[in-house]
N, C-alpha and C positions, 0 to 999 in steps of 0.2 A: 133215665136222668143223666147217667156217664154219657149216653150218644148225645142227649141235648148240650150237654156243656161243650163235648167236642165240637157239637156245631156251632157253638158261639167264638169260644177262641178259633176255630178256621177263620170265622167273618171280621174277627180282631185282626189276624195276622194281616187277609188279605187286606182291608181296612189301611196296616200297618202300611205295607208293602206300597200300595197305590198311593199313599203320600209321603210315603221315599220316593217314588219315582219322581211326583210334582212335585217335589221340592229340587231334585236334579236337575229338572227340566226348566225348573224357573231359575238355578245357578246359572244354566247353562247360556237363557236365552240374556239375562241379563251381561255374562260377559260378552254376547256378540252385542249387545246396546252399547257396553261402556268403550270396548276394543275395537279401536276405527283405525282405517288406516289412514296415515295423513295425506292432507291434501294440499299442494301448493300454488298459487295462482300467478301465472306472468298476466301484468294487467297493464292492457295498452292504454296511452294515452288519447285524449279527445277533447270533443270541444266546440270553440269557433273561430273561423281563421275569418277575416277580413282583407278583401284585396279591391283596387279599383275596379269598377266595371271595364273600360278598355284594356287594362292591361294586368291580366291575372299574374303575370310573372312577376312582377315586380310586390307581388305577394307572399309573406312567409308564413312557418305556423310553429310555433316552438311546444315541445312535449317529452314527456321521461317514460319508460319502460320502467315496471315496479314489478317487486316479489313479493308475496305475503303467502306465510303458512297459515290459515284458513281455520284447518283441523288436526289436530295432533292426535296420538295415539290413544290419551285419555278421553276425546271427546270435545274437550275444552280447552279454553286459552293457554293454559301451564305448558309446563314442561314443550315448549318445542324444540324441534331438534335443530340441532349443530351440522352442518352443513361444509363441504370442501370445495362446491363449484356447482356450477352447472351451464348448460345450452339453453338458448332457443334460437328461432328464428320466426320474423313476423314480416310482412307482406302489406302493399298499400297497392294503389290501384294507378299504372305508371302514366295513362294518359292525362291523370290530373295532377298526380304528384310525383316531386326526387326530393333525394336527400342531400341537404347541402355537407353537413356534421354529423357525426354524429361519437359521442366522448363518454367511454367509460366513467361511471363514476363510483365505482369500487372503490371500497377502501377495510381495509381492516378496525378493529374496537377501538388501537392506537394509532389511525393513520398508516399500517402496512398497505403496501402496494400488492396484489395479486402476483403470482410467478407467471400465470401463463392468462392474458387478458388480448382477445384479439376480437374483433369489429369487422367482418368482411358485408362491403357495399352491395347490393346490385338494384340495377333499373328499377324492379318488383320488391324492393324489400332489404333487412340486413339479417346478420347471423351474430350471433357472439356468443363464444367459448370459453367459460373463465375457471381458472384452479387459484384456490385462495396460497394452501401453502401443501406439499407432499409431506412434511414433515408434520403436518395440524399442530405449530406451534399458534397457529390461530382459528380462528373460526369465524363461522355469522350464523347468526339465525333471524328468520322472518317473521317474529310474531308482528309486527308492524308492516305494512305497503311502506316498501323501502324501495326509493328509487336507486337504478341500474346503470340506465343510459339516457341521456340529455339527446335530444335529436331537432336538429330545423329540417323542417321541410321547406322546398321551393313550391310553391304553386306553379302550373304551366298556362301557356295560353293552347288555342285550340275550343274543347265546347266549353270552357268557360269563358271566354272571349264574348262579352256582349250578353251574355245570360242575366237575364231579368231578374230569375227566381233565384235563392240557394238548392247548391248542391250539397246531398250530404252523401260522405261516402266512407267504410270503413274500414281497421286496420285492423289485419286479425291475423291470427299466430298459425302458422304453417310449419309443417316438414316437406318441403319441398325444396327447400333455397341451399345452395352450394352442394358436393359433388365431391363424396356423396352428401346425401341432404341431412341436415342438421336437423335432431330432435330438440322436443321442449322437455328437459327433463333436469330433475335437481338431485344432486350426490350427496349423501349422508355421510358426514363422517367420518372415518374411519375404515372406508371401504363397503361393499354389500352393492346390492343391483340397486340402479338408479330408479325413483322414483317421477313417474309419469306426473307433467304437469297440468293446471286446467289452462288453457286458453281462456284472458277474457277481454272481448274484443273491443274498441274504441270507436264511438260515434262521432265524425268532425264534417260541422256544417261550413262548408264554402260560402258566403256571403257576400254577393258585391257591395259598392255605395258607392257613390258619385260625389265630387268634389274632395273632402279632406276628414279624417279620423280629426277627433275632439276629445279634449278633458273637459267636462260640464262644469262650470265655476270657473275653469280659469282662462278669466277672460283676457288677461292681457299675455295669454303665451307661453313665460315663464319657465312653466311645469312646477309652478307654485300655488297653493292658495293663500292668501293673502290680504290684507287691508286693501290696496290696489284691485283688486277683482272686484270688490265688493264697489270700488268708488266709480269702478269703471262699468256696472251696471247705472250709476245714479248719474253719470256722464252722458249715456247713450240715452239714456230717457230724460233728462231734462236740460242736458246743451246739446243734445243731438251729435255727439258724437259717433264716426261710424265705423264699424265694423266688418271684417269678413265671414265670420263666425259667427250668427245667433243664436244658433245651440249654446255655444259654449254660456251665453249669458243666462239662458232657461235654467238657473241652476234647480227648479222644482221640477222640470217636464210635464210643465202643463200646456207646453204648445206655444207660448205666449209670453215675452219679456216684460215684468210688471217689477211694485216697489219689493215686493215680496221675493225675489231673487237676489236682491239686493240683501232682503233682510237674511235668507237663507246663508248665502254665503258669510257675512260676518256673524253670525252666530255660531258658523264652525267651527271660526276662527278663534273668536272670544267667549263663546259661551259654553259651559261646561255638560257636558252629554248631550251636544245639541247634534242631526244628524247632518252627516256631509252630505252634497250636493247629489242628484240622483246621478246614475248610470249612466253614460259611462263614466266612475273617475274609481281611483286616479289613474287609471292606464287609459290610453288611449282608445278610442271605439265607434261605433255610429250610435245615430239616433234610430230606435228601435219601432219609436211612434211615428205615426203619420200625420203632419202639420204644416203649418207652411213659411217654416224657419229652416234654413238653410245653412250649410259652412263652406264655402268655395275655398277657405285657405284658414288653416291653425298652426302658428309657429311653432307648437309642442310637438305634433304629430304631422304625419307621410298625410 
């Protein structure tokens, strides 16, 4: 009877023993769930650039470099970290594009300006180097995609010159650019090794169109919508007055200038939750459908 009881508290202990260790081991694996290392993303801008069919140069494309810490140390959105500066450097593809600008747009919580904030150009791309303050009387942090840098591009001519189709090409983050080459990487704080950043790359489709970019509704030029647009669909359909812009008057995009264009646009105007004109407004754009309305000239738009 004494040996059988010892054989039962042995099977107790080890019993014991074996879920002390599962329980160590599920401590364990849960602090590597919860303890992440953060992660922060330079994210390029993209899109679509519109430019004439004959002359891609006379094409722009306006866009911002953005930061966002992604993952923080807990896992989740909280606590991100505080930040002193950091690099990168991003890259486009020079036979289609250059930069015309391109403008810091740093700023401290209250408006400080960065101590050390520089933007070096080239052909393939730019770089930029920034330290907020040595003293960390300030900070930033990225729980937000917070833009960086404002940047136009020039379109070029060459094999966009006369291309039927769009091109799309992309803007991705490199350590390759300046000598030596510039990392993507962000500073914590207080000092400690820099933190590797992700690269996230921007898709921008080149697009020709022939004759003139259009705001849909407004039809008299402007860059207003207004009582006027509206009288000026009810003009062109029943005094015949004429235009150089069709599109502009489709304010539904149905192909076709009818009374319902008319009705479209003053409803925008005057009616409460009523939707605005379709796409493109109110910025400037092509028509994305295929019909057989035309704009050879719009005084809003290139």
């Amino acid at each position: 009877m004494i040996e059988k009881g010892r054989m039962n508290t042995n099977k107790r202990n080890k019993s014991l023993q074996g879920c002390s260790v599962l329980v160590v081991m599920l401590f364990v694996l849960n602090a590597v769930a919860v303890a992440q290392d953060p992660v922060f993303e330079f994210q390029a801008p993209g899109g679509v650039a519109f430019y004439p069919l004959a002359t891609p140069e006379t094409g722009t494309f306006t866009g911002s470099i953005s930061i966002e810490q992604t993952v923080t140390p807990g896992g989740g959105a909280e606590d991100p970290i505080e930040t002193g500066g950091y690099s990168l450097g991003m890259a486009h593809d020079p036979s289609l594009l250059s930069i015309n600008t391109a403008t810091s747009v740093v700023v401290g919580p209250a408006g400080e300006i960065p101590l050390f904030d520089t933007i070096n150009l080239f052909p393939e791309g730019l770089t930029q180097g920034v330290v907020f303050d040595v003293a960390a009387r300030w900070t930033l942090t990225f729980s937000v995609s917070t833009p960086v840098i404002d940047i136009e591009y020039q379109l070029l001519a060459g094999s966009l010159t006369d291309a039927a189709d769009p091109t799309v090409t992309t803007l991705d983050f490199v350590e390759t650019l300046g000598d030596p080459p510039t990392v993507n990487v962000v500073v914590p704080n207080g000092g400690g090794a820099s933190l590797a950043a992700t690269g996230v790359s921007g898709s921008l489709t080149l697009t020709p169109y022939e004759g003139s970019q259009f705001v849909r509704g407004d039809v008299t030029g402007d860059g207003a919508l207004d009582l006027a647009d509206g009288i000026g669909v009810l003009m062109f359909l029943f005094l015949n007055s004429a235009t150089t812009c069709s599109h502009a008057l489709d304010a539904d995009d149905t192909g076709n200038v009818s009374i319902s264009d008319a009705v479209r646009i003053l409803c925008a105007v005057f009616c409460l939750d009523s939707p605005p004109p379709a796409d493109p407004f109110p910025a400037c754009g092509i028509d994305l459908t295929e019909d057989d309305l035309s704009c050879e000239e719009h005084s809003g738009c290139p």
